[in-house]
C-alpha positions in Angstrom: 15.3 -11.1 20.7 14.2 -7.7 21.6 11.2 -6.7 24.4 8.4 -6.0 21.3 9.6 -9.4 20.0 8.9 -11.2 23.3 5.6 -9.2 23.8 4.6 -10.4 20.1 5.1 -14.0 21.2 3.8 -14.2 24.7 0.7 -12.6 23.7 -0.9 -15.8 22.4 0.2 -18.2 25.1 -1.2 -16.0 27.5 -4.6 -15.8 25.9 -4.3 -19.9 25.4 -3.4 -20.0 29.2 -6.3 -17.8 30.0 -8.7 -19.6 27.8 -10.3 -21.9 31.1 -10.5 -18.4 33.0 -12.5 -16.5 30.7 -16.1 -16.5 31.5 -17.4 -15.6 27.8 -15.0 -17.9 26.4 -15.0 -21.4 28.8 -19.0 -21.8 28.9 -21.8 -23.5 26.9 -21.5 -20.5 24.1 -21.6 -20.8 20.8 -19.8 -18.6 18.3 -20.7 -18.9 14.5 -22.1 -22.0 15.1 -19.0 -23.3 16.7 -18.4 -24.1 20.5 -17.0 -21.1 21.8 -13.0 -22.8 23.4 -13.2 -23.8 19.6 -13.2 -20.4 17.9 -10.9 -18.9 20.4 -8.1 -21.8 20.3 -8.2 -21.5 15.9 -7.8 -17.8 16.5 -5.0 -17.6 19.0 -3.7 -20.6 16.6 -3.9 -18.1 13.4 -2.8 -15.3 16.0 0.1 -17.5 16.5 1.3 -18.1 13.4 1.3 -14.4 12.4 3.3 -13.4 15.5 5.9 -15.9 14.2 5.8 -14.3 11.4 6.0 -10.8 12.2 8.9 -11.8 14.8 10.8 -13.4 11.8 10.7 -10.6 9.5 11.1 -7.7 11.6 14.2 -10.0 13.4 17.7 -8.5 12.7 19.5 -11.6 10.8 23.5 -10.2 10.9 24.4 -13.3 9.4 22.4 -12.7 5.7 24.5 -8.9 5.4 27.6 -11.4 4.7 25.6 -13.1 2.3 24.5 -10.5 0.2 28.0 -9.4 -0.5 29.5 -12.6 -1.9 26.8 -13.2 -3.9 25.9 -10.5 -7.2 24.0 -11.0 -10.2 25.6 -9.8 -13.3 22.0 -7.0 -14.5 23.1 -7.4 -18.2 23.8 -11.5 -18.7 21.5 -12.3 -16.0 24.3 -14.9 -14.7 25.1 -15.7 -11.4 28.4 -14.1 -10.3 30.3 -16.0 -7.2 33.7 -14.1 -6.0 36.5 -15.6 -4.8 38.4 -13.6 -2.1 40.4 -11.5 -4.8 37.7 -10.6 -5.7 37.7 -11.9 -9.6 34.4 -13.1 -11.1 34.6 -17.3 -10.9 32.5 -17.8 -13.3 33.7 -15.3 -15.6 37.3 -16.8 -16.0 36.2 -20.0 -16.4 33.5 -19.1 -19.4 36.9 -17.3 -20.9 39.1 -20.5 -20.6 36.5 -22.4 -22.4 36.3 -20.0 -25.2 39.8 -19.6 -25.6 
């Protein structure tokens, strides 16, 4: 995990961790009609989420590169192609045994 990654992630725990030390937050407020450690704990919870997110798609994943190059679509049949390590088409010469 890179720096920005971690910064992304530790931005909502802090601001949960700092939720009993903030004066406009921790006090007999309410916000939308809400009590105020209410709003800020479901918006650090939505903030949450989206950091996982962002951290997930922005992550390098070295292990989906070998994915994508065992696994083609043929454009013109629209058929799954799966290669074998020489490289011929599975599905190709077994669709050409049953026809012959």
């Amino acid at each position: 995990m890179r720096k920005r990654h971690a910064a992304w992630a530790a931005l909502p725990v802090l601001a949960f961790f700092a939720t009993p030390y903030l004066p406009f937050v921790n006090g007999p407020h309410l916000w939308l009609g809400l009590p105020s450690v209410l709003v800020w704990a479901v918006l650090w919870t939505v903030g949450c989420t989206v950091a996982l997110f962002a951290i997930e798609r922005y992550a390098d994943h070295p292990e989906d590169d070998d994915e994508d190059v065992e696994h083609e679509v043929d454009v013109e049949h629209g058929d799954d192609l799966e290669h074998d390590g020489a490289g011929s088409a599975t599905k190709a010469a077994a669709a050409s045994e049953i026809t012959s």
